[in-house]
C-alpha positions in Angstrom: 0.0 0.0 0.0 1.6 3.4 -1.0 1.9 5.3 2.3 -0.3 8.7 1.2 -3.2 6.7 1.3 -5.0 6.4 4.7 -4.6 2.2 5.6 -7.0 2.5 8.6 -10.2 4.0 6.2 -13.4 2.0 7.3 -12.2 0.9 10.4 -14.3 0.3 13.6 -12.0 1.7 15.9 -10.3 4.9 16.1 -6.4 4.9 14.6 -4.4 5.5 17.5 -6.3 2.8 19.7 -5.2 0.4 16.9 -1.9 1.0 16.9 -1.5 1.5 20.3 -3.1 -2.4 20.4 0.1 -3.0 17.9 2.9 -1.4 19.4 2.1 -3.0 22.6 1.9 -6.6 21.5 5.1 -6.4 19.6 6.5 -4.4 22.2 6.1 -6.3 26.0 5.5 -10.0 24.9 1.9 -10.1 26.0 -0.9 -12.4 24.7 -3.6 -11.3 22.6 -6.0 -11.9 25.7 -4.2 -10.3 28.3 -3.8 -7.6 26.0 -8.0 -7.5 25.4 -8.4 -7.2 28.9 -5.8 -4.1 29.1 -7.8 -2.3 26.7 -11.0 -3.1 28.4 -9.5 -1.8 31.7 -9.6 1.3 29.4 -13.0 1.3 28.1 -12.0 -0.4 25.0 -14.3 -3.5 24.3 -12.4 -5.2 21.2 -12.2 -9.2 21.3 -8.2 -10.6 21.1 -9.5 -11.9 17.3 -9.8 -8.7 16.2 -6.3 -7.4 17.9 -4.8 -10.2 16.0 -6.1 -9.1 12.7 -4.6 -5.6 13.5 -1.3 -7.2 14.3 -1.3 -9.0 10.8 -2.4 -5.8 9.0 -0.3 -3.2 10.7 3.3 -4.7 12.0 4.6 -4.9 8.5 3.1 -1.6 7.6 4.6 0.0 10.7 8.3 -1.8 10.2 8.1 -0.1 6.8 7.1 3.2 7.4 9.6 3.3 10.4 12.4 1.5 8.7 14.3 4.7 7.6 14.5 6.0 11.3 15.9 3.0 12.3 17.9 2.1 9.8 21.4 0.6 9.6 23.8 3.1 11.6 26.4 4.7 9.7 29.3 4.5 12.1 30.7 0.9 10.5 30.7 -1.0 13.4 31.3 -4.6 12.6 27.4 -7.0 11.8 27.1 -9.9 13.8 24.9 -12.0 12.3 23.3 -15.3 13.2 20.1 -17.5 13.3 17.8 -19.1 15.7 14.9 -21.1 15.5 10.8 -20.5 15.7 8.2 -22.4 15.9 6.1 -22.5 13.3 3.2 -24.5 12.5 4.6 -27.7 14.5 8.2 -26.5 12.5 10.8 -25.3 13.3 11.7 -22.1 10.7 14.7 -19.8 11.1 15.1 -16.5 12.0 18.2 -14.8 10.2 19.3 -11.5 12.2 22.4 -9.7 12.1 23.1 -6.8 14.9 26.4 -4.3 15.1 29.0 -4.4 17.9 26.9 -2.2 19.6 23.7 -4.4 19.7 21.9 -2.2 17.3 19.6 -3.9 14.9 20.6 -3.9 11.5 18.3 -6.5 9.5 16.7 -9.9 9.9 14.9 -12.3 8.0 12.4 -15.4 8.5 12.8 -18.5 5.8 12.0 -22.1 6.2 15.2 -23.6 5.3 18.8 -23.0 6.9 21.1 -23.2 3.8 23.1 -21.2 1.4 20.4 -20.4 -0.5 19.0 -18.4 3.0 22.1 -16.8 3.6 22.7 -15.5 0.5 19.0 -13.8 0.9 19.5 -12.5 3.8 23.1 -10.9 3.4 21.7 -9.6 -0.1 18.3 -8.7 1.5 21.1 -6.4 3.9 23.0 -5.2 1.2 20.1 -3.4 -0.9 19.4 -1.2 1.7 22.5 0.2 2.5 24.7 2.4 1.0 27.8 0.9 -0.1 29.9 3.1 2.7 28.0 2.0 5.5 29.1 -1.8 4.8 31.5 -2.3 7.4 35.0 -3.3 7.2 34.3 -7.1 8.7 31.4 -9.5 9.1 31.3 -12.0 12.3 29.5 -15.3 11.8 29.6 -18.4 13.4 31.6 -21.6 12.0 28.6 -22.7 9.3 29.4 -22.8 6.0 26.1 -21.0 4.2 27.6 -17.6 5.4 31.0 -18.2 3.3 29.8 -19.6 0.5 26.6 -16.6 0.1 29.1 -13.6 0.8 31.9 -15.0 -1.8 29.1 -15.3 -4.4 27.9 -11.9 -3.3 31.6 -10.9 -3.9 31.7 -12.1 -7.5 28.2 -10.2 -8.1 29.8 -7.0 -7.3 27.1 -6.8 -4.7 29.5 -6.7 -1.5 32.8 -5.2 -1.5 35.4 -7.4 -1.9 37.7 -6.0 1.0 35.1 -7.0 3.6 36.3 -9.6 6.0 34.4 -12.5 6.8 35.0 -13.4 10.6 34.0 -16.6 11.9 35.5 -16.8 15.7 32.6 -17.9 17.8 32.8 -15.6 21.1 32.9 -12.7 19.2 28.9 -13.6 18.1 28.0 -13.2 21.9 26.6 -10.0 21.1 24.3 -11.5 18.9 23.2 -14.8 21.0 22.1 -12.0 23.7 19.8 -10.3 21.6 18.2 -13.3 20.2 17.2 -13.9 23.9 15.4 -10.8 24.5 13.5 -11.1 21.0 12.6 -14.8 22.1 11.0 -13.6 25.4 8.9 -11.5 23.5 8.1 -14.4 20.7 7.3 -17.2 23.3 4.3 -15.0 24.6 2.7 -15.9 20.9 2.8 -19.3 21.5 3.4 -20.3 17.8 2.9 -19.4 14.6 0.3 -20.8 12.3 2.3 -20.2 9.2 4.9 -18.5 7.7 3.1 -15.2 6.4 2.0 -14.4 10.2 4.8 -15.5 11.8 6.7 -12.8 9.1 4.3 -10.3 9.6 4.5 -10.8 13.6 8.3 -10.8 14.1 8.4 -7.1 12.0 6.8 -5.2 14.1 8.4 -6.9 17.4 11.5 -6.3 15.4 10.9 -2.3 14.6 9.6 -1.9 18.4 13.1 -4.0 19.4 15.2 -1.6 17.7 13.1 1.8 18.7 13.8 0.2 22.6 17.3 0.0 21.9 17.3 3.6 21.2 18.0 3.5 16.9 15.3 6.3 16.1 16.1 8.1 19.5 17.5 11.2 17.9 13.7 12.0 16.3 12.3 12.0 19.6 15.3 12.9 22.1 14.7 10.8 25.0 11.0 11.6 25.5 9.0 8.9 26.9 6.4 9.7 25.0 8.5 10.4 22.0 8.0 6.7 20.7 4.1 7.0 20.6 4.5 10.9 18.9 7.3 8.8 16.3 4.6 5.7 15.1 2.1 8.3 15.1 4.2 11.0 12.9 5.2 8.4 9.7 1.1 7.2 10.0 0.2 11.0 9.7 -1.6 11.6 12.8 -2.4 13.6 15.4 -1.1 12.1 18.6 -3.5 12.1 21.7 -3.2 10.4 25.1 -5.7 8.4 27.5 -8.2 11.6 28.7 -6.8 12.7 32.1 -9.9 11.8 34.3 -11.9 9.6 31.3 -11.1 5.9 31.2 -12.5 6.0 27.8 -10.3 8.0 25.5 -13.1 8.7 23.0 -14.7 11.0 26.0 -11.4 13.1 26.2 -11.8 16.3 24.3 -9.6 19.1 23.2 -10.2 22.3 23.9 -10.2 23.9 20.2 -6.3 25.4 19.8 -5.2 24.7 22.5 -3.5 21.4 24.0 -5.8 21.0 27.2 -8.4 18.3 27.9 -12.1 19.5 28.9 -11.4 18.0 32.1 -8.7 20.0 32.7 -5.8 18.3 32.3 -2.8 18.8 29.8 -1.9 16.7 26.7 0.9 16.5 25.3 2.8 19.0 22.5 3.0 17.3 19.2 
Protein backbone atom coordinates (compact mmCIF):
# COMPACT_ATOMS: atom_id res chain seq x y z
CA UNK A 1 0.00 0.00 0.00
CA UNK A 2 1.57 3.38 -1.01
CA UNK A 3 1.93 5.35 2.30
CA UNK A 4 -0.31 8.66 1.15
CA UNK A 5 -3.23 6.72 1.26
CA UNK A 6 -4.97 6.43 4.68
CA UNK A 7 -4.57 2.23 5.60
CA UNK A 8 -6.98 2.50 8.60
CA UNK A 9 -10.21 3.96 6.16
CA UNK A 10 -13.40 1.98 7.35
CA UNK A 11 -12.23 0.90 10.45
CA UNK A 12 -14.35 0.26 13.64
CA UNK A 13 -12.03 1.75 15.86
CA UNK A 14 -10.27 4.89 16.07
CA UNK A 15 -6.41 4.89 14.57
CA UNK A 16 -4.44 5.47 17.50
CA UNK A 17 -6.28 2.78 19.66
CA UNK A 18 -5.24 0.45 16.93
CA UNK A 19 -1.88 1.04 16.94
CA UNK A 20 -1.53 1.51 20.34
CA UNK A 21 -3.07 -2.38 20.44
CA UNK A 22 0.07 -2.99 17.86
CA UNK A 23 2.91 -1.42 19.41
CA UNK A 24 2.12 -3.05 22.63
CA UNK A 25 1.86 -6.62 21.52
CA UNK A 26 5.12 -6.41 19.61
CA UNK A 27 6.54 -4.35 22.22
CA UNK A 28 6.13 -6.28 25.97
CA UNK A 29 5.51 -9.97 24.86
CA UNK A 30 1.90 -10.15 26.00
CA UNK A 31 -0.89 -12.38 24.66
CA UNK A 32 -3.55 -11.28 22.65
CA UNK A 33 -6.05 -11.95 25.73
CA UNK A 34 -4.16 -10.25 28.28
CA UNK A 35 -3.77 -7.55 26.00
CA UNK A 36 -8.02 -7.51 25.37
CA UNK A 37 -8.36 -7.24 28.90
CA UNK A 38 -5.79 -4.11 29.10
CA UNK A 39 -7.76 -2.28 26.68
CA UNK A 40 -10.96 -3.12 28.41
CA UNK A 41 -9.46 -1.83 31.71
CA UNK A 42 -9.60 1.26 29.42
CA UNK A 43 -13.03 1.28 28.14
CA UNK A 44 -12.01 -0.43 25.04
CA UNK A 45 -14.30 -3.49 24.31
CA UNK A 46 -12.43 -5.21 21.24
CA UNK A 47 -12.23 -9.17 21.26
CA UNK A 48 -8.24 -10.61 21.06
CA UNK A 49 -9.50 -11.95 17.29
CA UNK A 50 -9.77 -8.72 16.24
CA UNK A 51 -6.31 -7.43 17.93
CA UNK A 52 -4.78 -10.18 15.99
CA UNK A 53 -6.07 -9.12 12.72
CA UNK A 54 -4.64 -5.60 13.50
CA UNK A 55 -1.28 -7.17 14.30
CA UNK A 56 -1.30 -8.96 10.75
CA UNK A 57 -2.40 -5.75 9.03
CA UNK A 58 -0.34 -3.24 10.67
CA UNK A 59 3.25 -4.71 12.01
CA UNK A 60 4.62 -4.91 8.54
CA UNK A 61 3.06 -1.57 7.63
CA UNK A 62 4.58 0.02 10.69
CA UNK A 63 8.27 -1.78 10.15
CA UNK A 64 8.08 -0.10 6.82
CA UNK A 65 7.06 3.25 7.41
CA UNK A 66 9.63 3.32 10.44
CA UNK A 67 12.43 1.55 8.71
CA UNK A 68 14.28 4.72 7.61
CA UNK A 69 14.46 6.00 11.29
CA UNK A 70 15.86 2.97 12.34
CA UNK A 71 17.86 2.12 9.79
CA UNK A 72 21.43 0.55 9.55
CA UNK A 73 23.80 3.08 11.59
CA UNK A 74 26.35 4.70 9.72
CA UNK A 75 29.34 4.53 12.07
CA UNK A 76 30.74 0.94 10.49
CA UNK A 77 30.68 -0.99 13.37
CA UNK A 78 31.27 -4.58 12.64
CA UNK A 79 27.43 -6.96 11.78
CA UNK A 80 27.15 -9.90 13.76
CA UNK A 81 24.90 -12.00 12.32
CA UNK A 82 23.30 -15.27 13.19
CA UNK A 83 20.10 -17.51 13.33
CA UNK A 84 17.78 -19.15 15.70
CA UNK A 85 14.94 -21.06 15.49
CA UNK A 86 10.76 -20.53 15.72
CA UNK A 87 8.18 -22.36 15.91
CA UNK A 88 6.11 -22.55 13.27
CA UNK A 89 3.16 -24.49 12.52
CA UNK A 90 4.64 -27.70 14.52
CA UNK A 91 8.20 -26.54 12.50
CA UNK A 92 10.84 -25.27 13.32
CA UNK A 93 11.73 -22.10 10.72
CA UNK A 94 14.70 -19.76 11.08
CA UNK A 95 15.06 -16.52 12.02
CA UNK A 96 18.16 -14.78 10.17
CA UNK A 97 19.29 -11.55 12.15
CA UNK A 98 22.37 -9.73 12.09
CA UNK A 99 23.11 -6.82 14.88
CA UNK A 100 26.35 -4.34 15.10
CA UNK A 101 28.96 -4.36 17.93
CA UNK A 102 26.89 -2.21 19.63
CA UNK A 103 23.70 -4.41 19.66
CA UNK A 104 21.91 -2.22 17.26
CA UNK A 105 19.60 -3.89 14.93
CA UNK A 106 20.61 -3.93 11.53
CA UNK A 107 18.32 -6.52 9.51
CA UNK A 108 16.68 -9.88 9.92
CA UNK A 109 14.88 -12.33 8.02
CA UNK A 110 12.42 -15.37 8.55
CA UNK A 111 12.75 -18.45 5.78
CA UNK A 112 11.97 -22.08 6.24
CA UNK A 113 15.22 -23.60 5.28
CA UNK A 114 18.78 -23.04 6.86
CA UNK A 115 21.14 -23.21 3.82
CA UNK A 116 23.12 -21.18 1.41
CA UNK A 117 20.36 -20.38 -0.47
CA UNK A 118 19.02 -18.36 2.98
CA UNK A 119 22.08 -16.76 3.59
CA UNK A 120 22.70 -15.51 0.55
CA UNK A 121 18.95 -13.79 0.87
CA UNK A 122 19.47 -12.54 3.82
CA UNK A 123 23.06 -10.93 3.39
CA UNK A 124 21.69 -9.62 -0.12
CA UNK A 125 18.33 -8.70 1.52
CA UNK A 126 21.07 -6.39 3.91
CA UNK A 127 23.03 -5.23 1.17
CA UNK A 128 20.15 -3.38 -0.90
CA UNK A 129 19.39 -1.20 1.69
CA UNK A 130 22.51 0.16 2.46
CA UNK A 131 24.67 2.41 1.00
CA UNK A 132 27.78 0.89 -0.11
CA UNK A 133 29.89 3.12 2.68
CA UNK A 134 27.99 1.97 5.48
CA UNK A 135 29.14 -1.82 4.78
CA UNK A 136 31.55 -2.26 7.38
CA UNK A 137 35.01 -3.27 7.21
CA UNK A 138 34.25 -7.13 8.74
CA UNK A 139 31.35 -9.45 9.13
CA UNK A 140 31.33 -12.04 12.31
CA UNK A 141 29.48 -15.31 11.77
CA UNK A 142 29.65 -18.44 13.37
CA UNK A 143 31.58 -21.64 12.04
CA UNK A 144 28.60 -22.70 9.29
CA UNK A 145 29.44 -22.83 5.96
CA UNK A 146 26.13 -21.00 4.17
CA UNK A 147 27.63 -17.59 5.36
CA UNK A 148 30.99 -18.19 3.30
CA UNK A 149 29.81 -19.59 0.49
CA UNK A 150 26.62 -16.62 0.10
CA UNK A 151 29.07 -13.59 0.76
CA UNK A 152 31.88 -15.03 -1.75
CA UNK A 153 29.12 -15.34 -4.39
CA UNK A 154 27.86 -11.95 -3.33
CA UNK A 155 31.57 -10.92 -3.85
CA UNK A 156 31.73 -12.10 -7.45
CA UNK A 157 28.17 -10.22 -8.12
CA UNK A 158 29.79 -7.00 -7.25
CA UNK A 159 27.15 -6.77 -4.72
CA UNK A 160 29.52 -6.73 -1.49
CA UNK A 161 32.81 -5.16 -1.55
CA UNK A 162 35.36 -7.35 -1.90
CA UNK A 163 37.67 -5.97 0.99
CA UNK A 164 35.15 -7.03 3.59
CA UNK A 165 36.31 -9.56 6.03
CA UNK A 166 34.40 -12.53 6.82
CA UNK A 167 34.98 -13.39 10.58
CA UNK A 168 33.98 -16.60 11.91
CA UNK A 169 35.46 -16.81 15.66
CA UNK A 170 32.57 -17.87 17.83
CA UNK A 171 32.81 -15.59 21.08
CA UNK A 172 32.88 -12.66 19.18
CA UNK A 173 28.95 -13.55 18.12
CA UNK A 174 28.02 -13.22 21.94
CA UNK A 175 26.65 -9.96 21.11
CA UNK A 176 24.34 -11.46 18.93
CA UNK A 177 23.22 -14.81 21.03
CA UNK A 178 22.11 -11.96 23.66
CA UNK A 179 19.83 -10.26 21.65
CA UNK A 180 18.19 -13.30 20.17
CA UNK A 181 17.24 -13.94 23.89
CA UNK A 182 15.35 -10.83 24.48
CA UNK A 183 13.52 -11.10 20.98
CA UNK A 184 12.62 -14.76 22.06
CA UNK A 185 11.04 -13.61 25.39
CA UNK A 186 8.87 -11.49 23.53
CA UNK A 187 8.11 -14.37 20.75
CA UNK A 188 7.33 -17.24 23.34
CA UNK A 189 4.26 -15.03 24.56
CA UNK A 190 2.74 -15.90 20.89
CA UNK A 191 2.76 -19.30 21.49
CA UNK A 192 3.38 -20.30 17.83
CA UNK A 193 2.93 -19.39 14.62
CA UNK A 194 0.31 -20.85 12.29
CA UNK A 195 2.30 -20.22 9.22
CA UNK A 196 4.88 -18.49 7.70
CA UNK A 197 3.11 -15.22 6.42
CA UNK A 198 2.03 -14.39 10.17
CA UNK A 199 4.79 -15.46 11.81
CA UNK A 200 6.68 -12.80 9.11
CA UNK A 201 4.25 -10.27 9.56
CA UNK A 202 4.52 -10.84 13.63
CA UNK A 203 8.32 -10.79 14.09
CA UNK A 204 8.44 -7.09 12.01
CA UNK A 205 6.83 -5.23 14.15
CA UNK A 206 8.41 -6.85 17.45
CA UNK A 207 11.51 -6.28 15.40
CA UNK A 208 10.88 -2.27 14.61
CA UNK A 209 9.56 -1.92 18.45
CA UNK A 210 13.14 -4.05 19.44
CA UNK A 211 15.19 -1.55 17.72
CA UNK A 212 13.06 1.76 18.70
CA UNK A 213 13.84 0.21 22.60
CA UNK A 214 17.26 -0.01 21.85
CA UNK A 215 17.25 3.62 21.24
CA UNK A 216 17.99 3.47 16.92
CA UNK A 217 15.29 6.28 16.13
CA UNK A 218 16.15 8.07 19.54
CA UNK A 219 17.46 11.16 17.95
CA UNK A 220 13.71 11.96 16.31
CA UNK A 221 12.30 11.98 19.56
CA UNK A 222 15.27 12.90 22.05
CA UNK A 223 14.74 10.76 25.05
CA UNK A 224 11.03 11.63 25.49
CA UNK A 225 9.04 8.90 26.91
CA UNK A 226 6.35 9.71 24.97
CA UNK A 227 8.49 10.40 22.04
CA UNK A 228 8.03 6.71 20.65
CA UNK A 229 4.14 7.01 20.59
CA UNK A 230 4.54 10.87 18.88
CA UNK A 231 7.33 8.83 16.25
CA UNK A 232 4.64 5.74 15.06
CA UNK A 233 2.08 8.33 15.06
CA UNK A 234 4.19 10.97 12.92
CA UNK A 235 5.16 8.41 9.72
CA UNK A 236 1.14 7.24 10.04
CA UNK A 237 0.18 11.00 9.67
CA UNK A 238 -1.62 11.58 12.78
CA UNK A 239 -2.40 13.64 15.43
CA UNK A 240 -1.12 12.06 18.62
CA UNK A 241 -3.48 12.09 21.71
CA UNK A 242 -3.21 10.39 25.10
CA UNK A 243 -5.69 8.45 27.45
CA UNK A 244 -8.24 11.64 28.66
CA UNK A 245 -6.82 12.72 32.10
CA UNK A 246 -9.92 11.80 34.27
CA UNK A 247 -11.92 9.64 31.34
CA UNK A 248 -11.11 5.85 31.18
CA UNK A 249 -12.53 6.02 27.82
CA UNK A 250 -10.29 8.03 25.46
CA UNK A 251 -13.14 8.71 22.99
CA UNK A 252 -14.72 11.01 25.97
CA UNK A 253 -11.37 13.12 26.20
CA UNK A 254 -11.83 16.25 24.30
CA UNK A 255 -9.58 19.12 23.19
CA UNK A 256 -10.22 22.32 23.86
CA UNK A 257 -10.18 23.94 20.20
CA UNK A 258 -6.28 25.36 19.81
CA UNK A 259 -5.25 24.69 22.53
CA UNK A 260 -3.55 21.40 23.98
CA UNK A 261 -5.75 20.96 27.20
CA UNK A 262 -8.39 18.30 27.94
CA UNK A 263 -12.06 19.48 28.90
CA UNK A 264 -11.41 18.04 32.08
CA UNK A 265 -8.65 19.97 32.71
CA UNK A 266 -5.77 18.32 32.31
CA UNK A 267 -2.75 18.84 29.75
CA UNK A 268 -1.88 16.70 26.65
CA UNK A 269 0.91 16.50 25.26
CA UNK A 270 2.81 18.98 22.54
CA UNK A 271 3.03 17.32 19.24
Amino acid sequence: MELHMNPFKGRHFQRDIILWAVRWYCKYGISYRELQEMLAERGVNVDHSTIYRWVQRYAPEMEKRLRWYWRNPSDLCPWHMDETYVKVNGRWAYLYRAVDSRGRTVDFYLSSRRNSKAAYRFLGKILNNVKKWQIPRFINTDKAPAYGRALALLKREGRCPSDVEHRQIKYRNNVIECDHGKLKRIIGATLGFKSMKTAYATIKGIEVMRALRKGQASAFYYGDPLGEMRLVSRVFEMNVGVWCCRSSDIGRCQRVPRTQSCRHGGRLPRI
